[in-house]
C-alpha positions as CSV (number, residue, x, y, z in Angstrom):
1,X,2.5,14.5,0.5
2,X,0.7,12.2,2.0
3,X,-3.1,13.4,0.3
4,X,-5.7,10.7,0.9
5,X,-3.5,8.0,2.2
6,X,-5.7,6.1,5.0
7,X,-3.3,3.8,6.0
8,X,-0.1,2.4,7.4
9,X,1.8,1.2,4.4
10,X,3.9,-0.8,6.4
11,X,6.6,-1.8,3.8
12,X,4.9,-3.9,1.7
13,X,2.7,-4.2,-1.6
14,X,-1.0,-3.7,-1.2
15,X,-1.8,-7.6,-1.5
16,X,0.9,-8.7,0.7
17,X,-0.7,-6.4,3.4
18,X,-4.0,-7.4,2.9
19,X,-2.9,-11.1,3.1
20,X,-1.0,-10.0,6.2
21,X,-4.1,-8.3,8.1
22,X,-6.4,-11.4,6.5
23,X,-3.6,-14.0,8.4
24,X,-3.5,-11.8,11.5
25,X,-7.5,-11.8,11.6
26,X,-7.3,-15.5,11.4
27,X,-4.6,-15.8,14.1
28,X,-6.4,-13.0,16.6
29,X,-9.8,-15.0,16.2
30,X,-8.4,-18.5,16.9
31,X,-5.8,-17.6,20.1
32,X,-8.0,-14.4,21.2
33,X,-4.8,-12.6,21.5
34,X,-1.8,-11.9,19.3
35,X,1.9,-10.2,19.9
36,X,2.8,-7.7,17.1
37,X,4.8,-4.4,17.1
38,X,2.1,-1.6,17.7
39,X,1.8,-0.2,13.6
40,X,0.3,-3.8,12.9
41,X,-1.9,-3.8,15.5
42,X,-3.3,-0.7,14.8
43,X,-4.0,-1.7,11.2
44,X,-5.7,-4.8,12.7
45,X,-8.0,-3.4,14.4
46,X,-10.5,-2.3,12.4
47,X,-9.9,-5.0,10.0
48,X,-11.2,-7.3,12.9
49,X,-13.4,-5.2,14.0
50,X,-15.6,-4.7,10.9
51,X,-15.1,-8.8,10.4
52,X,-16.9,-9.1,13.9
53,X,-20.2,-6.7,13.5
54,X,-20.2,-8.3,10.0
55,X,-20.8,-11.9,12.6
56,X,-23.2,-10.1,14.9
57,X,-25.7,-10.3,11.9
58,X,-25.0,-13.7,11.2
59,X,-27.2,-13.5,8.4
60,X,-26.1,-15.5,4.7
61,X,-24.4,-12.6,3.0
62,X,-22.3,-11.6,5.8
63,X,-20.8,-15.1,6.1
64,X,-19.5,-14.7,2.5
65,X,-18.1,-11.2,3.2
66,X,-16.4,-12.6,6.3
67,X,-14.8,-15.9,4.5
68,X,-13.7,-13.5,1.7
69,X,-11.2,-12.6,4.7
70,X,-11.2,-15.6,7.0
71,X,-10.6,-18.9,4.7
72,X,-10.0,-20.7,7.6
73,X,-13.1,-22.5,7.8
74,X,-13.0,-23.5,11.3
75,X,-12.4,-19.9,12.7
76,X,-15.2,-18.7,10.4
77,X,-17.8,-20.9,12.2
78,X,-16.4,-20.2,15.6
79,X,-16.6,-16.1,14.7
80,X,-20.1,-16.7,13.8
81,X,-20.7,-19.0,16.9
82,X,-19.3,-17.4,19.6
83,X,-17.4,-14.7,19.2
84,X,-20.2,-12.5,16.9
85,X,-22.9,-13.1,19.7
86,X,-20.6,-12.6,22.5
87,X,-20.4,-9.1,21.6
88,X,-24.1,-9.0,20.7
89,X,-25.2,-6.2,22.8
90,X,-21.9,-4.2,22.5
91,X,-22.0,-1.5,20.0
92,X,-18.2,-1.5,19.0
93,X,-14.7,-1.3,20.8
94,X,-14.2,-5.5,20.3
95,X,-10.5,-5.1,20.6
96,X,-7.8,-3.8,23.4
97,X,-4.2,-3.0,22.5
98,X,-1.9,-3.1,24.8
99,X,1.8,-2.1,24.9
100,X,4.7,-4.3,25.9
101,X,7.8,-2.8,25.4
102,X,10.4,-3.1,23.0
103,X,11.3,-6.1,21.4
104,X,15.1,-7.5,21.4
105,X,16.1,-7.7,18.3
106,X,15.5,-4.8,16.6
107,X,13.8,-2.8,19.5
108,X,10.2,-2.2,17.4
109,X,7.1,-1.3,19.6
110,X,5.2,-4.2,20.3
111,X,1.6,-5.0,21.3
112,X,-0.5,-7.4,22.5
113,X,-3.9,-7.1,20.4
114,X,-6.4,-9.4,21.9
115,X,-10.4,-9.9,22.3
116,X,-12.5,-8.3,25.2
117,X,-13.8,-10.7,27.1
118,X,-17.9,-9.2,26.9
């Protein structure tokens, strides 16, 4: 049964997915785009997403929630600097999956996650 289970356990331990989605966060805001099979994008999502209204405010506390995330220092300035007011006067939806097709090796699903561009 699967009561209260919000999300994708994706074969791993709670901290090694939460370092996983913290990496992938990192990646997606310094390239604007990342290849992954469709489960992890979907589970990145709304990691990023919360981590980019959380740089529209910009404001002193929200920077410390964000580089409990991002501890790349460099992509947590440029998420504050560009990418948060890029999206100022959008009121969600930052993020666009798109399908590509299987992969070679083992034929998962994979997805391109990447950044709108407004």
């Amino acid at each position: 049964m699967r009561h209260r289970a919000k999300h994708r356990q994706l074969s791993r331990t709670s901290e090694h997915r939460r370092a996983l989605l913290s990496n992938m966060a990192t990646s997606l805001f310094r390239h604007e785009q990342v290849v992954t099979t469709v489960a992890k994008a979907k589970e990145l999502r709304p990691v990023a997403e919360k981590l980019i209204t959380l740089a529209r405010r910009g404001d002193l506390h929200a920077r410390r929630l964000v580089e409990r995330r991002i501890r790349d220092k460099d992509v947590s300035s440029r998420l504050f600097k560009e990418i948060g007011p890029r999206f100022q006067a959008r009121p969600g939806g930052y993020t666009r999956i798109i399908r590509l097709g299987h992969r070679a090796g083992d034929a998962a699903d994979t997805a391109r996650i990447e950044l709108l561009k407004e």
